[in-house]
Biopython code that builds the backbone (N, CA, C, O; Angstrom):
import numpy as np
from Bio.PDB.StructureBuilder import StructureBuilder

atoms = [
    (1, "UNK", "N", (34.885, -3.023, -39.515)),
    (1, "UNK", "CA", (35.098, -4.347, -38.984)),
    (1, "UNK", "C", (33.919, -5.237, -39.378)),
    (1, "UNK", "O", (32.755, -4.862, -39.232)),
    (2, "UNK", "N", (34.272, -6.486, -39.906)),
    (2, "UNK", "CA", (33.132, -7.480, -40.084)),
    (2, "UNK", "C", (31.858, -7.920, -39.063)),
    (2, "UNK", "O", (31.738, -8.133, -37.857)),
    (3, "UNK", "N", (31.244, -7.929, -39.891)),
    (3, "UNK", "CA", (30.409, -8.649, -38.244)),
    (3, "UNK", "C", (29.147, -9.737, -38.932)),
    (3, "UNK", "O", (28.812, -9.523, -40.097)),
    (4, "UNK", "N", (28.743, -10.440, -38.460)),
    (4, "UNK", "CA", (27.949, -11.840, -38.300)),
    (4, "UNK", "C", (27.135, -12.052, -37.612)),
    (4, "UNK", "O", (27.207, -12.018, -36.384)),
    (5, "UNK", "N", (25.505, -12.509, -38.753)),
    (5, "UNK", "CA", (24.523, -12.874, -37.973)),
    (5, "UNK", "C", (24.838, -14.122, -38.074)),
    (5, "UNK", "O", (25.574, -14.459, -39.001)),
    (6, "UNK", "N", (24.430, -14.937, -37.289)),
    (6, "UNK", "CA", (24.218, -16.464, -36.624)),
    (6, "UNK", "C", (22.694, -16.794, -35.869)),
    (6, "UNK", "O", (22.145, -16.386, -34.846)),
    (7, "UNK", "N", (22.376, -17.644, -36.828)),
    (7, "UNK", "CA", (20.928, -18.196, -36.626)),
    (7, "UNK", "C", (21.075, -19.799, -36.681)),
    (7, "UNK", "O", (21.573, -20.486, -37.573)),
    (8, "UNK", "N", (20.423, -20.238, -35.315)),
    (8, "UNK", "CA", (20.033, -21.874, -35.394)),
    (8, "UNK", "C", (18.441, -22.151, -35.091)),
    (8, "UNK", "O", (17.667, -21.630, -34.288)),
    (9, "UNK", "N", (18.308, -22.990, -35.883)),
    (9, "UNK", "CA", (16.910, -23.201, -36.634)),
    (9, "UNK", "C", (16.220, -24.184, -36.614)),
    (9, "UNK", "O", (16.863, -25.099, -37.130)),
    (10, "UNK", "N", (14.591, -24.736, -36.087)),
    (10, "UNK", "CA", (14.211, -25.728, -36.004)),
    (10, "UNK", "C", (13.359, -25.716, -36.749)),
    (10, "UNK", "O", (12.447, -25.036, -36.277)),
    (11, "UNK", "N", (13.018, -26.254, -38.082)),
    (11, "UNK", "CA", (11.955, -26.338, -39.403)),
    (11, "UNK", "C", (11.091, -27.139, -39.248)),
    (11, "UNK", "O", (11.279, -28.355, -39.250)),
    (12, "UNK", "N", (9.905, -26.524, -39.074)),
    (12, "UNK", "CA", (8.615, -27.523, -39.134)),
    (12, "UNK", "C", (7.776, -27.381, -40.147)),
    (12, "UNK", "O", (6.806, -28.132, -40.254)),
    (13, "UNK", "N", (8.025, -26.429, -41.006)),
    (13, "UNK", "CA", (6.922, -26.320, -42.378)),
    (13, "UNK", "C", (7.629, -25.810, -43.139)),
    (13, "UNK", "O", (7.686, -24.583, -43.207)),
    (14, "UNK", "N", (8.373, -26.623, -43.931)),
    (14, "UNK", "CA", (9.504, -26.781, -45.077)),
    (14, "UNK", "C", (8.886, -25.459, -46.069)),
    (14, "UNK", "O", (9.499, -24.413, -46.284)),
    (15, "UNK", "N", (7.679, -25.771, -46.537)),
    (15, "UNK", "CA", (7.137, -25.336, -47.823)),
    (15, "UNK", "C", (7.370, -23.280, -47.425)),
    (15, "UNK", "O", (7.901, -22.395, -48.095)),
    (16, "UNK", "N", (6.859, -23.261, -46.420)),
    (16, "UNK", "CA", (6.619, -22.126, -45.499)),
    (16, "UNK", "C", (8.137, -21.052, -45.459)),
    (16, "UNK", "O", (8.441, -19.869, -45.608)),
    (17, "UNK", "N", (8.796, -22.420, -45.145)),
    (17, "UNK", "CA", (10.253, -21.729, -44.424)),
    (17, "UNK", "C", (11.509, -21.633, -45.952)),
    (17, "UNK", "O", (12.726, -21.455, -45.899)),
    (18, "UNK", "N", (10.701, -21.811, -47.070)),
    (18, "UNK", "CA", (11.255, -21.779, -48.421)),
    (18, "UNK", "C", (10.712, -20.711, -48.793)),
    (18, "UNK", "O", (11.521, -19.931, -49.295)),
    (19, "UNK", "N", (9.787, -20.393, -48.758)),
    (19, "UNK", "CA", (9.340, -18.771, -48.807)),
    (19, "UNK", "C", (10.192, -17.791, -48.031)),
    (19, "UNK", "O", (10.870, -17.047, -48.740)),
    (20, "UNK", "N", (10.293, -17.645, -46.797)),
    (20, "UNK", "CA", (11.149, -17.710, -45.814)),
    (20, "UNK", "C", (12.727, -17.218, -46.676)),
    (20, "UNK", "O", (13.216, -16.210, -47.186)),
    (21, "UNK", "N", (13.005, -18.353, -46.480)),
    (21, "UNK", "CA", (14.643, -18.091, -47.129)),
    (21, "UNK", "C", (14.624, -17.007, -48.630)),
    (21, "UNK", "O", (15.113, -15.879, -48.564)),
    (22, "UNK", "N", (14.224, -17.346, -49.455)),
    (22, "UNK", "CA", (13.762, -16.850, -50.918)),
    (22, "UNK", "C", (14.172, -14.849, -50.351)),
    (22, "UNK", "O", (15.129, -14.136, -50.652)),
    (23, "UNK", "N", (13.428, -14.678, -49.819)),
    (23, "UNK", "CA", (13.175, -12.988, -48.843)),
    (23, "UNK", "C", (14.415, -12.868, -47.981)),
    (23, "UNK", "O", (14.918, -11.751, -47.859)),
    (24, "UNK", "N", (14.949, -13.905, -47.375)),
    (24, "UNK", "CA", (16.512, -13.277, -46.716)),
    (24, "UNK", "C", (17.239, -13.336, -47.641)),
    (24, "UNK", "O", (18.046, -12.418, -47.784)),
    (25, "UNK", "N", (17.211, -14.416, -48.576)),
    (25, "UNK", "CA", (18.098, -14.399, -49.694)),
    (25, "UNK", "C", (18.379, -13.134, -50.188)),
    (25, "UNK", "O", (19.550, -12.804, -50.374)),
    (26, "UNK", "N", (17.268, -12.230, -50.471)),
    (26, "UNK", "CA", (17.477, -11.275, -51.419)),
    (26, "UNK", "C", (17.804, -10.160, -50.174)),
    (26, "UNK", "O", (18.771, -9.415, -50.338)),
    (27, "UNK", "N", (17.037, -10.052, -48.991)),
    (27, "UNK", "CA", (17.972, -9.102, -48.206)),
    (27, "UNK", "C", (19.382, -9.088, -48.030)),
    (27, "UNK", "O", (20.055, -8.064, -47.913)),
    (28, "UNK", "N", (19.859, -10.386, -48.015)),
    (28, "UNK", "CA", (21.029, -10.470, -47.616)),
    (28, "UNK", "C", (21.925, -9.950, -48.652)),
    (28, "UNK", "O", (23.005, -9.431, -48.371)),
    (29, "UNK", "N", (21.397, -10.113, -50.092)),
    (29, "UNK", "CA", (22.122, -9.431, -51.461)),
    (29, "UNK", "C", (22.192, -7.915, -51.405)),
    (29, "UNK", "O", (23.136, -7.125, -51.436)),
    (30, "UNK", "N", (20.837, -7.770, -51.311)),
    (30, "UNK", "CA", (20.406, -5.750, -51.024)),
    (30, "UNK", "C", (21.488, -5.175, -49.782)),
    (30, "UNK", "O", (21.909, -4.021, -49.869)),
    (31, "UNK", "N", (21.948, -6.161, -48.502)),
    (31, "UNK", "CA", (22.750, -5.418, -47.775)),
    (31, "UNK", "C", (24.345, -5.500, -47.928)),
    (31, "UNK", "O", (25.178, -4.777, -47.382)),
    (32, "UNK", "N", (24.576, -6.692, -48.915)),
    (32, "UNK", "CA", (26.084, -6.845, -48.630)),
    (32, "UNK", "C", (26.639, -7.826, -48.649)),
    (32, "UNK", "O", (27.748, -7.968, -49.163)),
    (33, "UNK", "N", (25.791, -8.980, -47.925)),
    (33, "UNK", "CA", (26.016, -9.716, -47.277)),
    (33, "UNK", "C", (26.366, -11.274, -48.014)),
    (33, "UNK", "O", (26.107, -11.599, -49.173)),
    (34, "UNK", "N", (27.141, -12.237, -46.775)),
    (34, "UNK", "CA", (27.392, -13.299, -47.440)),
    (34, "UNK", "C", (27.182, -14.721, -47.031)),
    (34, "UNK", "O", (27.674, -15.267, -46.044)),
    (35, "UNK", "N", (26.622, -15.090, -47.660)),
    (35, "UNK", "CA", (26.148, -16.293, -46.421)),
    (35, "UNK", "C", (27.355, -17.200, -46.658)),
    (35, "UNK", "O", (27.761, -17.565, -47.761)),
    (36, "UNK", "N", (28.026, -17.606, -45.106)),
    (36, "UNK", "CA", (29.037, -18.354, -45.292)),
    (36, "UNK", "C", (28.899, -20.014, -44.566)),
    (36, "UNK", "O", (29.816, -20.792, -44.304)),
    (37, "UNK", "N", (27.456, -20.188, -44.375)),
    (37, "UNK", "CA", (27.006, -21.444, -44.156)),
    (37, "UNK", "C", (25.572, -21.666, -43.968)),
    (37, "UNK", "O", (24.944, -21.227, -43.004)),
    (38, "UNK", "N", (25.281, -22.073, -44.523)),
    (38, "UNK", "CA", (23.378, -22.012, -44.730)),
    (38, "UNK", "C", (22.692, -23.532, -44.113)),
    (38, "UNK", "O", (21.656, -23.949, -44.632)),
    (39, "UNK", "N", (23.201, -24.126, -43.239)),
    (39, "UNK", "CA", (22.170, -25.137, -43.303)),
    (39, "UNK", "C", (22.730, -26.341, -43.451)),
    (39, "UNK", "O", (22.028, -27.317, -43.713)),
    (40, "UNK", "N", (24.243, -26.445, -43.282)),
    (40, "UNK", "CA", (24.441, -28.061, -44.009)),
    (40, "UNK", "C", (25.194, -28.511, -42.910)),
    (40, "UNK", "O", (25.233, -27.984, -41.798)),
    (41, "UNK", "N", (25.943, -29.779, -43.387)),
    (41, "UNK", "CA", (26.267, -30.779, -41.714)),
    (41, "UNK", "C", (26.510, -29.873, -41.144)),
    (41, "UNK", "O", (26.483, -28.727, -41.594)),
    (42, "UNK", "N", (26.867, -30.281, -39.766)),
    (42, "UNK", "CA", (27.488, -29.794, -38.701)),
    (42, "UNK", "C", (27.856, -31.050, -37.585)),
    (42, "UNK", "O", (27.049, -31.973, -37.691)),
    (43, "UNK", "N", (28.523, -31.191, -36.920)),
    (43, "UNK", "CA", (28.913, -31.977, -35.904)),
    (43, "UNK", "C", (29.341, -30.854, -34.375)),
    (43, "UNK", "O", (30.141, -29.951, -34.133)),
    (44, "UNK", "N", (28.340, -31.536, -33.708)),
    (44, "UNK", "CA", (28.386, -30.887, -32.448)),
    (44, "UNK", "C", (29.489, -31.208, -31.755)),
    (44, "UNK", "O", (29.325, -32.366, -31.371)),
    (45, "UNK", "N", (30.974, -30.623, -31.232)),
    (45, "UNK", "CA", (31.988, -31.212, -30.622)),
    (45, "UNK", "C", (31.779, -31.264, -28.744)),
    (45, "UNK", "O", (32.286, -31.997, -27.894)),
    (46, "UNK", "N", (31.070, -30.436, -28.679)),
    (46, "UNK", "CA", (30.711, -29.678, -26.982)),
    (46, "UNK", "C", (29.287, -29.189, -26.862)),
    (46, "UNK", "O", (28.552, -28.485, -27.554)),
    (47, "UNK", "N", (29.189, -29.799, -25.783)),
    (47, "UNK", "CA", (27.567, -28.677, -25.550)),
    (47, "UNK", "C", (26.470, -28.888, -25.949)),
    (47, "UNK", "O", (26.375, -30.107, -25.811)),
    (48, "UNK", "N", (25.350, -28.460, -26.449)),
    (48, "UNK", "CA", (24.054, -28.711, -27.138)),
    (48, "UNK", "C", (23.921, -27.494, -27.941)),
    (48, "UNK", "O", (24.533, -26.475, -27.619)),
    (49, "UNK", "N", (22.985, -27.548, -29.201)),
    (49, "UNK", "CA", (22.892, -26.532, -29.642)),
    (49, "UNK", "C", (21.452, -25.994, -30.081)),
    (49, "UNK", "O", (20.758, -26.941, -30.449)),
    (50, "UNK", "N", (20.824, -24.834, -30.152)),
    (50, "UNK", "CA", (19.038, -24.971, -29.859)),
    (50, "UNK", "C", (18.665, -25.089, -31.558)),
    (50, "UNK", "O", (17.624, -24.601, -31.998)),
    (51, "UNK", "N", (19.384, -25.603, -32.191)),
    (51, "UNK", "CA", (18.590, -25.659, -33.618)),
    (51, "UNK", "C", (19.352, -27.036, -34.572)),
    (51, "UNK", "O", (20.510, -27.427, -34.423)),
    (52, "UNK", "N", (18.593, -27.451, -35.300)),
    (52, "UNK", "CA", (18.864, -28.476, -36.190)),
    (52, "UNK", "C", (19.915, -27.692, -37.745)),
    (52, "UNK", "O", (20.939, -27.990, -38.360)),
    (53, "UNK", "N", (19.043, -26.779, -37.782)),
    (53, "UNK", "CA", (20.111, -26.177, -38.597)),
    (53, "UNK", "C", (20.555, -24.935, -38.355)),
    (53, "UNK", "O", (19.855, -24.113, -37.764)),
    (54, "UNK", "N", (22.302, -24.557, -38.980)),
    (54, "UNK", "CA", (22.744, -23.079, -38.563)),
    (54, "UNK", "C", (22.891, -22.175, -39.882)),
    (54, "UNK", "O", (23.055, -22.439, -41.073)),
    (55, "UNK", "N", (22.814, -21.472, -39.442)),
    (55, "UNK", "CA", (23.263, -20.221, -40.567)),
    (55, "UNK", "C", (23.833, -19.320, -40.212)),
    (55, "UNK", "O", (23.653, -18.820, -39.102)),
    (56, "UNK", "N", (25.157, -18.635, -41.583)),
    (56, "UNK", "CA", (26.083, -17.852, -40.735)),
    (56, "UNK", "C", (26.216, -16.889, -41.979)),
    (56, "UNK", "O", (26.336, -17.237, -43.154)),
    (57, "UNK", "N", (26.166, -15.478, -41.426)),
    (57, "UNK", "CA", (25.653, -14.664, -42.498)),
    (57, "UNK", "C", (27.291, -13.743, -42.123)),
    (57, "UNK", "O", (27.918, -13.782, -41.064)),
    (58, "UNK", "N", (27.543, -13.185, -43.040)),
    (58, "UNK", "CA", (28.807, -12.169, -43.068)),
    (58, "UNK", "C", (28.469, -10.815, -43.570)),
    (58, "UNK", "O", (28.028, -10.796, -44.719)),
    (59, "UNK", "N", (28.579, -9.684, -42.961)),
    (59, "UNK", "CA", (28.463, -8.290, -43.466)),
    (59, "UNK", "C", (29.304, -7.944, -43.165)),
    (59, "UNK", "O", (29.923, -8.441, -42.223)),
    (60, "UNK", "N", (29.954, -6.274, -44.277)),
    (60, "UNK", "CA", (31.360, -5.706, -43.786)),
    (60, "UNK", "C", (31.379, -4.596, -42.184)),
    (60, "UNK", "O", (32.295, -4.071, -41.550)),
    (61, "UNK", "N", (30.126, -4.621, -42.049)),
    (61, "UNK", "CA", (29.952, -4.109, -40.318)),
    (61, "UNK", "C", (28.523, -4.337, -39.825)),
    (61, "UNK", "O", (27.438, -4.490, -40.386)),
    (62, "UNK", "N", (28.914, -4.303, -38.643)),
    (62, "UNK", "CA", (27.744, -4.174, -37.951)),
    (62, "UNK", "C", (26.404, -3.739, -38.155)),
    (62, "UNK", "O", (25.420, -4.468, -38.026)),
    (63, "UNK", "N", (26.377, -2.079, -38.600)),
    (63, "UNK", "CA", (25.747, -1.362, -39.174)),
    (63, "UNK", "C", (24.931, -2.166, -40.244)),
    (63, "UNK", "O", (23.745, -2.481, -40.151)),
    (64, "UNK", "N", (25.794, -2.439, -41.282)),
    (64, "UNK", "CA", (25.072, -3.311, -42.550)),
    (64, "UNK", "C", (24.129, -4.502, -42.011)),
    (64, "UNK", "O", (22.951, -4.704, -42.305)),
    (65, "UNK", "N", (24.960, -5.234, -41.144)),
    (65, "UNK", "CA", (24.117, -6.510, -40.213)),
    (65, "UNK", "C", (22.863, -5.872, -39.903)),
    (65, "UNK", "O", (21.868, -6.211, -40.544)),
    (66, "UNK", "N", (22.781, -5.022, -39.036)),
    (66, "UNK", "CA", (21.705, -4.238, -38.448)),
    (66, "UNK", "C", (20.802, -3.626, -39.418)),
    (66, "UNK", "O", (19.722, -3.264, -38.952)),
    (67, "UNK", "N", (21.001, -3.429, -40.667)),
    (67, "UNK", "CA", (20.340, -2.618, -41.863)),
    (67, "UNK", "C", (19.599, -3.956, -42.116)),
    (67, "UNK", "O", (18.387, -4.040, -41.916)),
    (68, "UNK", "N", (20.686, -5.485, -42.763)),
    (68, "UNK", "CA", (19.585, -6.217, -43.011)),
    (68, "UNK", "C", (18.481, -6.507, -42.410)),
    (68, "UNK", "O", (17.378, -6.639, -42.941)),
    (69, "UNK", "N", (18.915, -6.677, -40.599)),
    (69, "UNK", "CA", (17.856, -7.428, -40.144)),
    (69, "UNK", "C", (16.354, -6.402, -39.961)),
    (69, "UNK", "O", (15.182, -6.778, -39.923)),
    (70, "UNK", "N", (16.775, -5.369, -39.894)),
    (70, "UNK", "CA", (15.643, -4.481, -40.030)),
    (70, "UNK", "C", (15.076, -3.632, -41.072)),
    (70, "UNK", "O", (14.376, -2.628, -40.944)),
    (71, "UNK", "N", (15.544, -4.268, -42.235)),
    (71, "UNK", "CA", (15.318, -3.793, -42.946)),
    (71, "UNK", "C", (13.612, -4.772, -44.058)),
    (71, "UNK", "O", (13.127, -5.902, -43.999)),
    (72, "UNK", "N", (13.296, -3.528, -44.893)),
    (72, "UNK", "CA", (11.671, -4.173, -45.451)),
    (72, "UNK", "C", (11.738, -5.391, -45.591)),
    (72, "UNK", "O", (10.938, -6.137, -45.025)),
    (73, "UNK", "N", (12.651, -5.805, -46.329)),
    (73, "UNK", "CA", (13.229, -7.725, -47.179)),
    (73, "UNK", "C", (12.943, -8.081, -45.913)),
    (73, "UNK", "O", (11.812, -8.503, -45.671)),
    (74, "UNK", "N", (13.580, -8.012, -45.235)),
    (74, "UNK", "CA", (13.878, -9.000, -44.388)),
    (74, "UNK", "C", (12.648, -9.115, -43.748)),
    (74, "UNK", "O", (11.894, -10.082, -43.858)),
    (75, "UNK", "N", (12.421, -7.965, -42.972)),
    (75, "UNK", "CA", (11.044, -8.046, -42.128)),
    (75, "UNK", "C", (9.795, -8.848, -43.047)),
    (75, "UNK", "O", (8.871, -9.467, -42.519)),
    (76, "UNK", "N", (9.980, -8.699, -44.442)),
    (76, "UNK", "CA", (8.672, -9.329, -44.532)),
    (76, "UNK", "C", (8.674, -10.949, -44.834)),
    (76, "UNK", "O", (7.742, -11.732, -45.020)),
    (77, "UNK", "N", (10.598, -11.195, -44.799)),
    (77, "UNK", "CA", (10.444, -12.477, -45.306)),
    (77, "UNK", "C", (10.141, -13.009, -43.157)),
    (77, "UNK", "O", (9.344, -13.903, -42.872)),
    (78, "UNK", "N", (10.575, -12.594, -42.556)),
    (78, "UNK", "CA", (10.109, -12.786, -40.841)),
    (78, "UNK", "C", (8.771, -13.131, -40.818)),
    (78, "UNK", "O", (8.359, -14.093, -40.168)),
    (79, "UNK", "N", (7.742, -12.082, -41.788)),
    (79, "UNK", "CA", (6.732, -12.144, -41.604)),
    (79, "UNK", "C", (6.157, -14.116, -41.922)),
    (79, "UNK", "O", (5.578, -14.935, -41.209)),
    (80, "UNK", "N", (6.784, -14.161, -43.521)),
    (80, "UNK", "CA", (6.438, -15.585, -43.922)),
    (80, "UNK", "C", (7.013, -17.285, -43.208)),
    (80, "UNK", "O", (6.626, -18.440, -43.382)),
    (81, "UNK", "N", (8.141, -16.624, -42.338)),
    (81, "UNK", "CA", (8.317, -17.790, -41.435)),
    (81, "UNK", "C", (7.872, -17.893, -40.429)),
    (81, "UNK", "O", (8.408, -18.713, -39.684)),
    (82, "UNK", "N", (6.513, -17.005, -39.844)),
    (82, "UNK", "CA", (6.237, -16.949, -38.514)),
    (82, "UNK", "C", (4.851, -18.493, -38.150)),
    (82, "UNK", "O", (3.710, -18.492, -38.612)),
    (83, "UNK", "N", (5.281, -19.294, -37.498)),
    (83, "UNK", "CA", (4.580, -20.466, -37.309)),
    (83, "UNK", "C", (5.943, -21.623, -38.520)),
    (83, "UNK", "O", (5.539, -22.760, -38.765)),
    (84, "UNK", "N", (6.712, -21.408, -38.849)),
    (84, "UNK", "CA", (7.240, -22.184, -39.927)),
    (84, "UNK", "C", (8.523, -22.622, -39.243)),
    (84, "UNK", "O", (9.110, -23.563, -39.776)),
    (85, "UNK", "N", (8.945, -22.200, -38.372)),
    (85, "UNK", "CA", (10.462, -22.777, -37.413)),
    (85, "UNK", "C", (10.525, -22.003, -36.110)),
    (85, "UNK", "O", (9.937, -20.943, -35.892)),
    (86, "UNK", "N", (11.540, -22.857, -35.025)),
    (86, "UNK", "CA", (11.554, -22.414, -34.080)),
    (86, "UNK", "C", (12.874, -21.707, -34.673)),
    (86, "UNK", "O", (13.457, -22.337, -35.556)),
    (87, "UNK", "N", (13.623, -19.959, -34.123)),
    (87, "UNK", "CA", (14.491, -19.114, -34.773)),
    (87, "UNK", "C", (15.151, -18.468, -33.423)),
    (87, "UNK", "O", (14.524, -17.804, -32.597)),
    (88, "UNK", "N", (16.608, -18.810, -33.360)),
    (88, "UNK", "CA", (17.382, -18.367, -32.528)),
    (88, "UNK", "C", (18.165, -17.410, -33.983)),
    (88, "UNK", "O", (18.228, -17.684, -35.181)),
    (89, "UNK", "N", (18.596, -16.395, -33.293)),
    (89, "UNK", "CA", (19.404, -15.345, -34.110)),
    (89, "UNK", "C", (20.194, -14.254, -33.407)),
    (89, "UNK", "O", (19.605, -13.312, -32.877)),
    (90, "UNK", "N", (21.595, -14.372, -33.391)),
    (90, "UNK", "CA", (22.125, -12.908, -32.934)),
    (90, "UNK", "C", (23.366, -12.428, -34.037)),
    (90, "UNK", "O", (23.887, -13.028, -34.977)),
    (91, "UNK", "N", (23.585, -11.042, -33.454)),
    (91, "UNK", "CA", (24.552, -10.510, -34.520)),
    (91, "UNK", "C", (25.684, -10.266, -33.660)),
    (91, "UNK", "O", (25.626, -9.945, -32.472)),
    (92, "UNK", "N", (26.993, -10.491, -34.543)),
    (92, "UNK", "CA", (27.983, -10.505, -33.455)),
    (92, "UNK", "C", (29.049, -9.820, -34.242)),
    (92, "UNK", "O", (29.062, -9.763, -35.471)),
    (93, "UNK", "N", (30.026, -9.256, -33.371)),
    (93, "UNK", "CA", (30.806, -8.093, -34.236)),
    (93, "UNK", "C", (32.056, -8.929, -34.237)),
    (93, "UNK", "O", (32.372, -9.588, -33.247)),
    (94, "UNK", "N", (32.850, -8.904, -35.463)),
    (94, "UNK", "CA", (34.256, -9.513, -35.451)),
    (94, "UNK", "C", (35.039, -9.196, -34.721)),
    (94, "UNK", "O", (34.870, -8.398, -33.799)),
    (95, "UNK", "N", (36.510, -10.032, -35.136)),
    (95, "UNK", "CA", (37.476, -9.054, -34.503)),
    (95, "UNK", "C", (38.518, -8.845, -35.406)),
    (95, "UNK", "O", (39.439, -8.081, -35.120)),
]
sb = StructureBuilder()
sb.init_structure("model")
sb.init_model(0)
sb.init_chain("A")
sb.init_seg("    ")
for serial, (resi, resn, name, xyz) in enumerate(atoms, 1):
    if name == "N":
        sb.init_residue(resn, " ", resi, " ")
    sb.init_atom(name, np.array(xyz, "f"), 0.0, 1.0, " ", f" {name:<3s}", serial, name[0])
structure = sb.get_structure()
């Protein structure tokens, strides 16, 4: 079954948080994965939302989701956004 990370994002050091992406980029290749919205409009219909920008990542399970986010890539691109955005993130299983 598919499953999806979802991250909303508040960028305060562009240069920083381009390093940043560059390192999920390539985790997200190494696990599978697909990014099926990175960052662009959005229109809020309901509610508030805690980030300026979203991102919506697709893996063919859970498992894989869970491989990227803990996996070396990733952790070290974590490492290069730390002070570079405020980072909401969860993984959520399809249906």
């Amino acid at each position: 079954m598919a499953a999806y990370i979802i991250a909303m994002v508040n960028v305060h050091d562009t240069e920083k948080y381009k390093r940043y992406m560059a390192l999920a980029s390539q985790a997200c290749q190494e696990h599978g994965g697909t990014y099926l919205a990175r960052g662009g409009d959005k229109e809020i219909v309901e509610g508030s939302f805690p980030g300026d920008r979203v991102v919506i990542l697709s893996f063919e399970s859970i498992e894989k989701a869970r491989e990227f986010y803990h996996g070396a890539t990733y952790q070290a691109g974590k490492q290069e956004r730390a002070g570079a955005a405020d980072f909401n993130m969860m993984i959520v299983d399809g249906v």
